[in-house]
PDB file of N, CA, C and O in Angstrom:
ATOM      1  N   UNK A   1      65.756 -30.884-133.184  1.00  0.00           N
ATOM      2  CA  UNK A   1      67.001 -30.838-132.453  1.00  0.00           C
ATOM      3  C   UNK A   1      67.659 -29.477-132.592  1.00  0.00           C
ATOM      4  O   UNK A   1      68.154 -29.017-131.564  1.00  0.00           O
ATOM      5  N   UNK A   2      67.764 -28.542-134.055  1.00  0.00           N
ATOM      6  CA  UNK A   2      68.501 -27.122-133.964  1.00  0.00           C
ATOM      7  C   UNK A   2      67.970 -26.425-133.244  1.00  0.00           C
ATOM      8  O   UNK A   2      68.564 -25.423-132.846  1.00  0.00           O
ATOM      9  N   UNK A   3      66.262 -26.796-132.695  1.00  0.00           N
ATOM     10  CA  UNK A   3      65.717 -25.708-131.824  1.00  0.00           C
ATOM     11  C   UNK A   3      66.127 -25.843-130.340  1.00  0.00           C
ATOM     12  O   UNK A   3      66.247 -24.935-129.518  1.00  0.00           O
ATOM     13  N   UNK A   4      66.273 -26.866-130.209  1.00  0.00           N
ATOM     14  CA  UNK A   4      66.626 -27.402-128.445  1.00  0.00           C
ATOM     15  C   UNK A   4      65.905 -27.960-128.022  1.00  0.00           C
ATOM     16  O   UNK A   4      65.802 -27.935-126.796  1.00  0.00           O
ATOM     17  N   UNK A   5      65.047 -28.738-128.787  1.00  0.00           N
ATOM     18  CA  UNK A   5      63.302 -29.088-128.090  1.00  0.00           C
ATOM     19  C   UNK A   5      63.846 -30.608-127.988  1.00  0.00           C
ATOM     20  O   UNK A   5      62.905 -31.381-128.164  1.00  0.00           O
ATOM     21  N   UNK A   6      64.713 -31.083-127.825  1.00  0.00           N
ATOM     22  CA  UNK A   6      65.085 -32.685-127.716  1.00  0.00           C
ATOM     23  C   UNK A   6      66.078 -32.549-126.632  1.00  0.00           C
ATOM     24  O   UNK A   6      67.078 -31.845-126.774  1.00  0.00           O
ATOM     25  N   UNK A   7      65.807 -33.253-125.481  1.00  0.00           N
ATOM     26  CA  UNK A   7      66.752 -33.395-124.268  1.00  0.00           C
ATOM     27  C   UNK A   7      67.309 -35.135-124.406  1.00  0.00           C
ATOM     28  O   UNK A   7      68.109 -35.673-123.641  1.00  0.00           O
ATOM     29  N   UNK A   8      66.839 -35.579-125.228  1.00  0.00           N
ATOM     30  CA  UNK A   8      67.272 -37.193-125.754  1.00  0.00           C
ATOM     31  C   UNK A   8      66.927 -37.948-126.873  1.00  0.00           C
ATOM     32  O   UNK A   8      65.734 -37.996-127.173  1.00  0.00           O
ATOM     33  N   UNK A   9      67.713 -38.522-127.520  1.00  0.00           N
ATOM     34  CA  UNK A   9      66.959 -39.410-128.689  1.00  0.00           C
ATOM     35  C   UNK A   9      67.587 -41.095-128.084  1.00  0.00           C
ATOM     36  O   UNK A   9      68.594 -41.508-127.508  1.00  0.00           O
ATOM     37  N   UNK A  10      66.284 -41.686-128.636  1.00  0.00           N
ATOM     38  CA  UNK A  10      66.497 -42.994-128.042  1.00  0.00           C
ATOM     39  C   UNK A  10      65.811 -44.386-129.114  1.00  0.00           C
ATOM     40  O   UNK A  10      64.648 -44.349-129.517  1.00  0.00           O
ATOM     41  N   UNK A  11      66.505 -45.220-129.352  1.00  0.00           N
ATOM     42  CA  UNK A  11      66.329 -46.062-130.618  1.00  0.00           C
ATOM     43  C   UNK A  11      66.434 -47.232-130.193  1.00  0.00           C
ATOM     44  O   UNK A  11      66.930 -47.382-129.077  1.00  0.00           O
ATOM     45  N   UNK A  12      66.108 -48.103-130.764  1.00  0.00           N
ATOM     46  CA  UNK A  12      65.696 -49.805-130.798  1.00  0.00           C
ATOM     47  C   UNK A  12      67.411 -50.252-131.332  1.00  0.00           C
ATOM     48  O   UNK A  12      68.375 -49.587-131.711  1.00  0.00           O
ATOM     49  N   UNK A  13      67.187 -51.552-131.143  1.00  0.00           N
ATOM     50  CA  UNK A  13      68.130 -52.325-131.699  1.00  0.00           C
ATOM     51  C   UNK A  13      67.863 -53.531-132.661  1.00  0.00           C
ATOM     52  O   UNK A  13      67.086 -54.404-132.276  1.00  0.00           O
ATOM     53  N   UNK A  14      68.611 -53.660-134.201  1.00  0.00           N
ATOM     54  CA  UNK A  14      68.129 -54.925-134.652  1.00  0.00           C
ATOM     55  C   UNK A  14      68.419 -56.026-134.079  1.00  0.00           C
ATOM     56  O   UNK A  14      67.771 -57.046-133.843  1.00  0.00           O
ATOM     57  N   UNK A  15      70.097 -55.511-133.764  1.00  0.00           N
ATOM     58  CA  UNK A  15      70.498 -56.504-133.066  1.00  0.00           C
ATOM     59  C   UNK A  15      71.829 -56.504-132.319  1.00  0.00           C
ATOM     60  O   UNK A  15      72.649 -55.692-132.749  1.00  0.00           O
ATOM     61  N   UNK A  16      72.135 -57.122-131.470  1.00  0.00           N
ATOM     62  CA  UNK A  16      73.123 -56.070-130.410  1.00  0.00           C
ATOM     63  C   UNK A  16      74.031 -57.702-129.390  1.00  0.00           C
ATOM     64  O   UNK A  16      73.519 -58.772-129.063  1.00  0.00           O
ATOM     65  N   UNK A  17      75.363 -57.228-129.195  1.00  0.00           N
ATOM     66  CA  UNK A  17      76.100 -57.772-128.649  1.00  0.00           C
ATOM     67  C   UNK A  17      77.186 -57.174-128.288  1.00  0.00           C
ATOM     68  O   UNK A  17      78.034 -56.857-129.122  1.00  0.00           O
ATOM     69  N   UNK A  18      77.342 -56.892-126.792  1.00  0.00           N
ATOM     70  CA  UNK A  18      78.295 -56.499-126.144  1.00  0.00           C
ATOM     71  C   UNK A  18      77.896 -55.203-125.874  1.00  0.00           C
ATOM     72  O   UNK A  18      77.297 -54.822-124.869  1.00  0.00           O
ATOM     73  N   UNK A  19      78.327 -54.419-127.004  1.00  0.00           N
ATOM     74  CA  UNK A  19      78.761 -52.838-126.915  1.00  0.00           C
ATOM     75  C   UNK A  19      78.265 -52.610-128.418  1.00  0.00           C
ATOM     76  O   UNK A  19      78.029 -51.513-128.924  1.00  0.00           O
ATOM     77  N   UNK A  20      78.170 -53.691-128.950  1.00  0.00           N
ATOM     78  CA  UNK A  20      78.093 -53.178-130.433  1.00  0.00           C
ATOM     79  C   UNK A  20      76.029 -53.247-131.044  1.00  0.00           C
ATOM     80  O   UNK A  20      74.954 -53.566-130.535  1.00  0.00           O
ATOM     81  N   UNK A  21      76.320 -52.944-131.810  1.00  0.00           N
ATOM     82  CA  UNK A  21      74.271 -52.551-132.239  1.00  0.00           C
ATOM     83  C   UNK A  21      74.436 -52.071-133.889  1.00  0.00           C
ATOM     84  O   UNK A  21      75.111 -51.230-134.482  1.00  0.00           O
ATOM     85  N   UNK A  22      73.143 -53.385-134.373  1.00  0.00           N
ATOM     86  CA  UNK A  22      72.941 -52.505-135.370  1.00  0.00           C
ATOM     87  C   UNK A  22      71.238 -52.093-135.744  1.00  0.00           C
ATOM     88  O   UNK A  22      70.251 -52.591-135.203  1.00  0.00           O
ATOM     89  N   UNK A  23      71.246 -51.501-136.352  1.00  0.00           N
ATOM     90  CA  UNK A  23      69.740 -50.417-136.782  1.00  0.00           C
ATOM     91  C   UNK A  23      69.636 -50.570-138.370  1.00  0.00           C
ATOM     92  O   UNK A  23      70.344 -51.147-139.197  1.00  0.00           O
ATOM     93  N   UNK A  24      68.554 -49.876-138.449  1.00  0.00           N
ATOM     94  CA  UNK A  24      68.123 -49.574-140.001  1.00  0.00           C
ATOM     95  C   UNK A  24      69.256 -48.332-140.619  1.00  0.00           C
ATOM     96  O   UNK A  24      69.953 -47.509-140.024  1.00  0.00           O
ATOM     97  N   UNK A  25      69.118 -48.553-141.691  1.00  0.00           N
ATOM     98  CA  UNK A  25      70.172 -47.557-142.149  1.00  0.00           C
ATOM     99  C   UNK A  25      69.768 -46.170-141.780  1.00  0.00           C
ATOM    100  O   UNK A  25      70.719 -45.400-141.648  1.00  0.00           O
ATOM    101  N   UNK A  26      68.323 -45.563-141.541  1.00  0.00           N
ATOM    102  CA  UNK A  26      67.885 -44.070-141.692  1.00  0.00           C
ATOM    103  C   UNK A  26      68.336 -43.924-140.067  1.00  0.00           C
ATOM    104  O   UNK A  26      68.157 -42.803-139.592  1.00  0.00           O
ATOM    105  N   UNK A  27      68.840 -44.840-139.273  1.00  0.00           N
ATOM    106  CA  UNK A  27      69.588 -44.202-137.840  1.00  0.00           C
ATOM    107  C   UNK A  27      70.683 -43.650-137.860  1.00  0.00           C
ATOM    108  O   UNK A  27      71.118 -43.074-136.864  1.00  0.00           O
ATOM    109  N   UNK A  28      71.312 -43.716-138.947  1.00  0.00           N
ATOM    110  CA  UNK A  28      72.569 -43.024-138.661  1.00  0.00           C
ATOM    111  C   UNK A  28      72.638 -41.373-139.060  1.00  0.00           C
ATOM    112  O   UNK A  28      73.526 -40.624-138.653  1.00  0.00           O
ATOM    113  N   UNK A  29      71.678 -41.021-139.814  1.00  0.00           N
ATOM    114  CA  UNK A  29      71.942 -39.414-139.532  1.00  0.00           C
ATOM    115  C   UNK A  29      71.339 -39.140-138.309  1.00  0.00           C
ATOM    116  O   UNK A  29      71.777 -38.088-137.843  1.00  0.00           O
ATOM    117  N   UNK A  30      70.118 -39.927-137.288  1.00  0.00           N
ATOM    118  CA  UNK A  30      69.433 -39.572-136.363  1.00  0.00           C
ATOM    119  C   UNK A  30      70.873 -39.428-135.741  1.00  0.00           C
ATOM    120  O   UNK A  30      71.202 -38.360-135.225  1.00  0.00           O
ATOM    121  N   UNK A  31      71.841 -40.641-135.796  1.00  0.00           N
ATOM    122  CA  UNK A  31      72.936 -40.268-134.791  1.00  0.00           C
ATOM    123  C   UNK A  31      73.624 -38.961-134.576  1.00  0.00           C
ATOM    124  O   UNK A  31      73.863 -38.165-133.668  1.00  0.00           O
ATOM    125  N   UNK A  32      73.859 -39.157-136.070  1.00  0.00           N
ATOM    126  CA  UNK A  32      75.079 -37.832-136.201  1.00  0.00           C
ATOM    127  C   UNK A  32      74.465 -36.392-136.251  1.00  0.00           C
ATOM    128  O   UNK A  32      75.162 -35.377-136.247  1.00  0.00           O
ATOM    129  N   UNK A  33      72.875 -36.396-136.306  1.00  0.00           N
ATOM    130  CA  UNK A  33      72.411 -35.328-135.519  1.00  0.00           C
ATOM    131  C   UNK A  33      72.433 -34.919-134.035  1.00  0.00           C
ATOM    132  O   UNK A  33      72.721 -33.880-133.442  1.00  0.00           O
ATOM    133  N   UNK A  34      72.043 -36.063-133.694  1.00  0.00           N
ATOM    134  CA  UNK A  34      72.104 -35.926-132.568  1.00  0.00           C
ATOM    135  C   UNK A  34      73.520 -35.613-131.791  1.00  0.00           C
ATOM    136  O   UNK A  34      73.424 -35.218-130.629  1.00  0.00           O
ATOM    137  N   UNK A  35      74.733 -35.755-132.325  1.00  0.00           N
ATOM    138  CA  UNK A  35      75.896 -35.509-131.973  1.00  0.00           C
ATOM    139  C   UNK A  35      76.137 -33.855-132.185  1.00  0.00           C
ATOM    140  O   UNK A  35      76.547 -33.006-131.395  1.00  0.00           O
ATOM    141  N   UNK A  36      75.781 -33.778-133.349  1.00  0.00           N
ATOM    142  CA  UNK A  36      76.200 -32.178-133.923  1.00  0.00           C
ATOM    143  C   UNK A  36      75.285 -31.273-133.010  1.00  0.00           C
ATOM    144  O   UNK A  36      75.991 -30.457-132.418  1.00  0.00           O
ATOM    145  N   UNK A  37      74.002 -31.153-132.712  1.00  0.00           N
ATOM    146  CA  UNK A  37      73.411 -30.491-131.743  1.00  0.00           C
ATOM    147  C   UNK A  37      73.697 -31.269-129.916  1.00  0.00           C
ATOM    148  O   UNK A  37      72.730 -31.309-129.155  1.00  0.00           O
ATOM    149  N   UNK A  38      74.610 -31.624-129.611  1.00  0.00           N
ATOM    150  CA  UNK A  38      75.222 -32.035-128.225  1.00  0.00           C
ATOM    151  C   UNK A  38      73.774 -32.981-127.735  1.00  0.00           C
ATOM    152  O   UNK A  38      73.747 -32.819-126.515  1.00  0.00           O
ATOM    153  N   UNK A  39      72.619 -33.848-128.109  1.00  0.00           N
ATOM    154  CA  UNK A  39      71.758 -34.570-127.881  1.00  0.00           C
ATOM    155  C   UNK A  39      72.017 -35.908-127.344  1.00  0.00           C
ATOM    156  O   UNK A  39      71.979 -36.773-128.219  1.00  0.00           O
ATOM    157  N   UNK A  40      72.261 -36.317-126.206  1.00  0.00           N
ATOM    158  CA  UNK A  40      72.077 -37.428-125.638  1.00  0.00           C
ATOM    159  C   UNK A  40      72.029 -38.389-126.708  1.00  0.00           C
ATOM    160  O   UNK A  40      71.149 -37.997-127.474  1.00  0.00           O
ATOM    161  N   UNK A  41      72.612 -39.601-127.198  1.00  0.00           N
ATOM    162  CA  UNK A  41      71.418 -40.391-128.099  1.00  0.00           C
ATOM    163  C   UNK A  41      72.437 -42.067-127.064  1.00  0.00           C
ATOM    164  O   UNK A  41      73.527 -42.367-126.577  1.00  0.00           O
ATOM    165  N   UNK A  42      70.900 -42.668-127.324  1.00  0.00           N
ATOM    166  CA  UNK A  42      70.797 -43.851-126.321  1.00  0.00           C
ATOM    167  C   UNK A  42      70.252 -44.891-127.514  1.00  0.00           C
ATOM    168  O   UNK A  42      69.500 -44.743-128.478  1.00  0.00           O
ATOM    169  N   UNK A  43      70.968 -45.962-126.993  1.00  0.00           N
ATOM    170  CA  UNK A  43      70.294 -47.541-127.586  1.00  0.00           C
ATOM    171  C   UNK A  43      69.480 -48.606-127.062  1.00  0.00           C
ATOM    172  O   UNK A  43      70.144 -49.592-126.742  1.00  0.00           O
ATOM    173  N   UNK A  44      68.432 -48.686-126.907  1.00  0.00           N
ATOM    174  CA  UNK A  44      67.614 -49.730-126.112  1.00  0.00           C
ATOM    175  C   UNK A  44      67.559 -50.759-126.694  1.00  0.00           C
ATOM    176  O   UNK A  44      66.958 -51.118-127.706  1.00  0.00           O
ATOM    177  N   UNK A  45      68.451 -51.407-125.772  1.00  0.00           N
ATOM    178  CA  UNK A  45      69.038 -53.263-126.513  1.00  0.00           C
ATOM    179  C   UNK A  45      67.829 -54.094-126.276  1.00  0.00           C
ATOM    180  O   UNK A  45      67.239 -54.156-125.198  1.00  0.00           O
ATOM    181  N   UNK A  46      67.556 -54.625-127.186  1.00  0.00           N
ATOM    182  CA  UNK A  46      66.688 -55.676-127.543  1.00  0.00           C
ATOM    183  C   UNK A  46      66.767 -56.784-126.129  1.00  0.00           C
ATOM    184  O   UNK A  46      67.669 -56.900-125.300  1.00  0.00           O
ATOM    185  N   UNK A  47      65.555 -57.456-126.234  1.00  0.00           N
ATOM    186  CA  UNK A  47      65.995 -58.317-125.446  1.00  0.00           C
ATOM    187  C   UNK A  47      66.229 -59.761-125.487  1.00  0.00           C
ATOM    188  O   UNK A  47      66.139 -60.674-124.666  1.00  0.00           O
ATOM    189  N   UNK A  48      66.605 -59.651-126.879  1.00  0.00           N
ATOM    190  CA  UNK A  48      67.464 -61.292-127.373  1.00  0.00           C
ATOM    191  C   UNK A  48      68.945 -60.778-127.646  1.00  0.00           C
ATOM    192  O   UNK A  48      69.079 -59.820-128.408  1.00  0.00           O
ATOM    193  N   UNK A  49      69.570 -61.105-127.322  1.00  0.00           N
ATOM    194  CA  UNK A  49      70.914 -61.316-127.803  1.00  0.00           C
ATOM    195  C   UNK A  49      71.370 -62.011-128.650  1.00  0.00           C
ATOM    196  O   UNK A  49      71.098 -63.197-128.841  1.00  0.00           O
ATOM    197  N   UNK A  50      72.283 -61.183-129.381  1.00  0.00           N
ATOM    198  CA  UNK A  50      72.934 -62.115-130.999  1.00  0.00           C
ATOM    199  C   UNK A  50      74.050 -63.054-130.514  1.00  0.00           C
ATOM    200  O   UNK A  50      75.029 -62.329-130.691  1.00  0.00           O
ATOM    201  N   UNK A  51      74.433 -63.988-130.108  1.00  0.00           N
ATOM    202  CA  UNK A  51      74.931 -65.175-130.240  1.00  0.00           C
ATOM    203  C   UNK A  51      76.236 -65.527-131.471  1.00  0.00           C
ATOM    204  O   UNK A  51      76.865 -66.578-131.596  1.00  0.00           O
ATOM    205  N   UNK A  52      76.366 -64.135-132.353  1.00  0.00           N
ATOM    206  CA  UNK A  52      76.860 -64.584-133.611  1.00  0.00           C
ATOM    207  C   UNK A  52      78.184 -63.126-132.910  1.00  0.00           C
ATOM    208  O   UNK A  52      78.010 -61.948-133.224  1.00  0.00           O
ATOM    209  N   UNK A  53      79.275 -63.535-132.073  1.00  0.00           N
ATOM    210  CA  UNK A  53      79.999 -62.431-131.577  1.00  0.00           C
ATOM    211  C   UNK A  53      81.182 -61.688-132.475  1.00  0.00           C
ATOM    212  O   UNK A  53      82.010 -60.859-132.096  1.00  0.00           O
ATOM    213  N   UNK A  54      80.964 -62.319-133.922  1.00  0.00           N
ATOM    214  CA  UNK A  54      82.091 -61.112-134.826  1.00  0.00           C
ATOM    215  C   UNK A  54      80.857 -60.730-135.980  1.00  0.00           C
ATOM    216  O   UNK A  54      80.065 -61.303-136.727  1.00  0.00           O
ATOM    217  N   UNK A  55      81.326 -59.195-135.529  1.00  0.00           N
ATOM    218  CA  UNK A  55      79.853 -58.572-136.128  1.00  0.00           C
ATOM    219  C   UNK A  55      79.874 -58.529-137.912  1.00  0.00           C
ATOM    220  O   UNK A  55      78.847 -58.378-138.575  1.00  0.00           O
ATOM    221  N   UNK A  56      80.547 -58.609-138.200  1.00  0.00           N
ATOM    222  CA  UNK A  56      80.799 -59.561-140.282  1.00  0.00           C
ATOM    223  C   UNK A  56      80.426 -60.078-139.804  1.00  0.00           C
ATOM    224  O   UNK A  56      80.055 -59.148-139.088  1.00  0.00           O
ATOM    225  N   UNK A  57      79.880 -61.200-139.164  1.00  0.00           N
ATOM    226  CA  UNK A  57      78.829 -62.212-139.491  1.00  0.00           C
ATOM    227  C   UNK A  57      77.596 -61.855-139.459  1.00  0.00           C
ATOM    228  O   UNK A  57      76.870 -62.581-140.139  1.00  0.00           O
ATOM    229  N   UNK A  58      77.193 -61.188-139.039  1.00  0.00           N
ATOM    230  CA  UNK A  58      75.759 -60.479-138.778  1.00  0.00           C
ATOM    231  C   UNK A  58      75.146 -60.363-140.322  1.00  0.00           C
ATOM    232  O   UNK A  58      75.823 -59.956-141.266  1.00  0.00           O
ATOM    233  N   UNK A  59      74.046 -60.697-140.406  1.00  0.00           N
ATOM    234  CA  UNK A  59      73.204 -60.261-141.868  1.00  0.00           C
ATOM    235  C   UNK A  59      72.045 -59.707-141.001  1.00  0.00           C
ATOM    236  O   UNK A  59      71.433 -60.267-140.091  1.00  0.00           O
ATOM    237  N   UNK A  60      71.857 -58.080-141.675  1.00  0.00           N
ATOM    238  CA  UNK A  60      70.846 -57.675-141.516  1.00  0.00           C
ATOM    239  C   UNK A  60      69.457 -58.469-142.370  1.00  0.00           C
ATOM    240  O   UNK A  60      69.242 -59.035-143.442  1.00  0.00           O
ATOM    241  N   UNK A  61      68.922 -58.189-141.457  1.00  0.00           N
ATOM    242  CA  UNK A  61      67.197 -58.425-141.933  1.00  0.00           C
ATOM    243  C   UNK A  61      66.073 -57.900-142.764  1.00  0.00           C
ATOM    244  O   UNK A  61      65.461 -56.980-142.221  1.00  0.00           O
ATOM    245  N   UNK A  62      65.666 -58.242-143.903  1.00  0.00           N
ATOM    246  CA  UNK A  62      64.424 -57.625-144.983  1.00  0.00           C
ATOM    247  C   UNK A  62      63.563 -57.558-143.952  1.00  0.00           C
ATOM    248  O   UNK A  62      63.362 -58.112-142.872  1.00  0.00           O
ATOM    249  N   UNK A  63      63.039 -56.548-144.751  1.00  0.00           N
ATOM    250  CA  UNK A  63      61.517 -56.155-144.151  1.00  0.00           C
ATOM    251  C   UNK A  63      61.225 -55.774-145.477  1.00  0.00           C
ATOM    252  O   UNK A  63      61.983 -55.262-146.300  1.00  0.00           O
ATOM    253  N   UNK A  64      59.517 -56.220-145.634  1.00  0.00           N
ATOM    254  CA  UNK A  64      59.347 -56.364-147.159  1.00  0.00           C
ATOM    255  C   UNK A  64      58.250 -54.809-146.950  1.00  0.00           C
ATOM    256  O   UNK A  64      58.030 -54.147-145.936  1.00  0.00           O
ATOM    257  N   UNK A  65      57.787 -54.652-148.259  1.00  0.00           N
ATOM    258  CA  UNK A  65      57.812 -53.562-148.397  1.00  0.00           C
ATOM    259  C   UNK A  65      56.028 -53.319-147.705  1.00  0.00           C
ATOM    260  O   UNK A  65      55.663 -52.250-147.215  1.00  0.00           O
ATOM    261  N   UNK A  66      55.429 -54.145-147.783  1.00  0.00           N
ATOM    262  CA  UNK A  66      54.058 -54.078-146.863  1.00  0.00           C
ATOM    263  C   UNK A  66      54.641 -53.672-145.423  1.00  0.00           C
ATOM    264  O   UNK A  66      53.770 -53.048-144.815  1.00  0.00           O
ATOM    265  N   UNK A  67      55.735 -53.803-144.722  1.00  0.00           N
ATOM    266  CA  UNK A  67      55.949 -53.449-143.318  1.00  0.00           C
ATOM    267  C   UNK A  67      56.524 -52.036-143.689  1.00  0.00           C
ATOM    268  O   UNK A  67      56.300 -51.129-142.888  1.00  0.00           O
ATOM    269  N   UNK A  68      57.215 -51.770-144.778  1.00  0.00           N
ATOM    270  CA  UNK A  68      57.688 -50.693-144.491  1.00  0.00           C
ATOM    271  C   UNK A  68      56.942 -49.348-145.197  1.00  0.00           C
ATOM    272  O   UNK A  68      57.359 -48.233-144.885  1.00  0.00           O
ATOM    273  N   UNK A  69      55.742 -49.497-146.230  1.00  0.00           N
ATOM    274  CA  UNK A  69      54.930 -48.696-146.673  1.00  0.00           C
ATOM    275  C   UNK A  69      53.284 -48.377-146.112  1.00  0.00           C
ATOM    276  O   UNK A  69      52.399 -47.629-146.528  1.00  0.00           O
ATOM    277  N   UNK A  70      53.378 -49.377-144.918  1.00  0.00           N
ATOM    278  CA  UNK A  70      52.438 -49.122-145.048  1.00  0.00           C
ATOM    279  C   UNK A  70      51.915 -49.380-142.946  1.00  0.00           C
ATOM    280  O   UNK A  70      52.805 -49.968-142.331  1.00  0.00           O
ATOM    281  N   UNK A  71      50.953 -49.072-142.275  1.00  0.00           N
ATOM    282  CA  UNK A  71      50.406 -48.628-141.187  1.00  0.00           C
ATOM    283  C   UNK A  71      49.140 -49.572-141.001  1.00  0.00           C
ATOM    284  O   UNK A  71      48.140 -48.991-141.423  1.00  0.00           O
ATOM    285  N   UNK A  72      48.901 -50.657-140.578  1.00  0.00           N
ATOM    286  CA  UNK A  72      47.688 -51.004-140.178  1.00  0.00           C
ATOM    287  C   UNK A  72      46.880 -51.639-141.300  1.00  0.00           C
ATOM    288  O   UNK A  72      45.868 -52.231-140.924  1.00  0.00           O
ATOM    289  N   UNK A  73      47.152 -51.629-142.707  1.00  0.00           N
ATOM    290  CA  UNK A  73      46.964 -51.698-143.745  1.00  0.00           C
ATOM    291  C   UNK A  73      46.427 -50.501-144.065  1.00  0.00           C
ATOM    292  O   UNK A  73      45.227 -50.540-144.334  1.00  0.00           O
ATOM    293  N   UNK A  74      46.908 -49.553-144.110  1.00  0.00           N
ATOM    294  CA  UNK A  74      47.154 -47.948-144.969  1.00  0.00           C
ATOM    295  C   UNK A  74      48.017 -47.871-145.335  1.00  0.00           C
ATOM    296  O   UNK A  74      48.861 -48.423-144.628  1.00  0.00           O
ATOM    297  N   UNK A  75      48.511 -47.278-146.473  1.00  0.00           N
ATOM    298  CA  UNK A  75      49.462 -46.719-147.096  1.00  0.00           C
ATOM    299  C   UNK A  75      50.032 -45.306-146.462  1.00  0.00           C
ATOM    300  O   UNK A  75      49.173 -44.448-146.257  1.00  0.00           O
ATOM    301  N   UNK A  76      51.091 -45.053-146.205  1.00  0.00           N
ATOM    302  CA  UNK A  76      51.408 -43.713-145.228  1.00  0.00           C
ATOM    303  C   UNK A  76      53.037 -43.269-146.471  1.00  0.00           C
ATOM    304  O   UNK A  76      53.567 -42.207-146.797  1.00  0.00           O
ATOM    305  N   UNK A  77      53.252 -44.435-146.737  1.00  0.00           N
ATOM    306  CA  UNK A  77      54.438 -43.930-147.862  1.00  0.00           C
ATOM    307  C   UNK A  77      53.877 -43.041-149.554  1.00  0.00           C
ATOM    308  O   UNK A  77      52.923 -43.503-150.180  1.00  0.00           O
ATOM    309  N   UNK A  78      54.174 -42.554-149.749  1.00  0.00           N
ATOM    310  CA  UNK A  78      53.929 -41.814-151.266  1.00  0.00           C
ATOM    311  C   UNK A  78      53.693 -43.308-152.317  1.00  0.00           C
ATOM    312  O   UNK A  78      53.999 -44.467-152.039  1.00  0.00           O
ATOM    313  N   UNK A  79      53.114 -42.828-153.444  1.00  0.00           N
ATOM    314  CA  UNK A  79      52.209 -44.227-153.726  1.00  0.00           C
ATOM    315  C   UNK A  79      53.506 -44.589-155.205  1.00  0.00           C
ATOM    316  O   UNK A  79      53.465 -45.626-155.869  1.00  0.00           O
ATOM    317  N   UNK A  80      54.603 -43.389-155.436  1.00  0.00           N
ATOM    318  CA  UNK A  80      55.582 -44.348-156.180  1.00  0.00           C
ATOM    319  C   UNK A  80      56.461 -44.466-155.197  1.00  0.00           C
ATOM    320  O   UNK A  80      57.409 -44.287-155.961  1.00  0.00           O
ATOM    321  N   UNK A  81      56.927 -44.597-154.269  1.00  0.00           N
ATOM    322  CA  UNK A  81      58.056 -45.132-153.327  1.00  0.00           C
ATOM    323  C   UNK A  81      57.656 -46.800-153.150  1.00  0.00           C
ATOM    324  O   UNK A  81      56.559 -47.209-152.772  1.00  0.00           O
ATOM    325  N   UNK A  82      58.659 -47.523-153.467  1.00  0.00           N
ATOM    326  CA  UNK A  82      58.920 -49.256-152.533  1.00  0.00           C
ATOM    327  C   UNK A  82      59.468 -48.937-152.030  1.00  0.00           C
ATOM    328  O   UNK A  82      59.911 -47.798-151.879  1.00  0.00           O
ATOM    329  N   UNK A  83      59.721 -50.283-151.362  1.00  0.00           N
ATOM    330  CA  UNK A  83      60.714 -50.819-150.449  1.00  0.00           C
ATOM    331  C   UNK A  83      60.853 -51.979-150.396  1.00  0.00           C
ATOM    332  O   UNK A  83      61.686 -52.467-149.632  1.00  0.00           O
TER     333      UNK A  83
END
């Protein structure tokens, strides 16, 4: 993004109602990068809707650490990092 080589960043949703969205925690510097270099950034709403409309109620979701260390069954994370 400091070089200019991004004309958009564009992200998933865990889960989304109305106007509101939430993500994994490592989206929010994508955001606030994307703000500080003037980058478009977009949310591509899921296509279930949360049903649960005051967002305190919302519980984010585990993902255990086989989804998040690892690719196909490879390891792609450093071999002392969990999750």
């Amino acid at each position: 993004m400091a070089q200019g080589a991004w004309t958009k960043v564009v992200v998933g949703a865990d889960r989304s109602w109305d106007s509101m969205f939430t993500n994994k925690v490592g989206t929010l510097p994508i955001a606030l990068a994307a703000k500080f270099y003037g980058v478009p950034f977009y949310v591509r709403r899921v296509s279930t809707l949360d049903l649960v409309t005051d967002v305190s109620e919302w519980l984010l979701r585990s993902v255990t650490s086989e989804k998040s260390c690892f690719i196909g069954g490879k390891r792609f994370a450093p071999r002392n990092v969990e999750a």
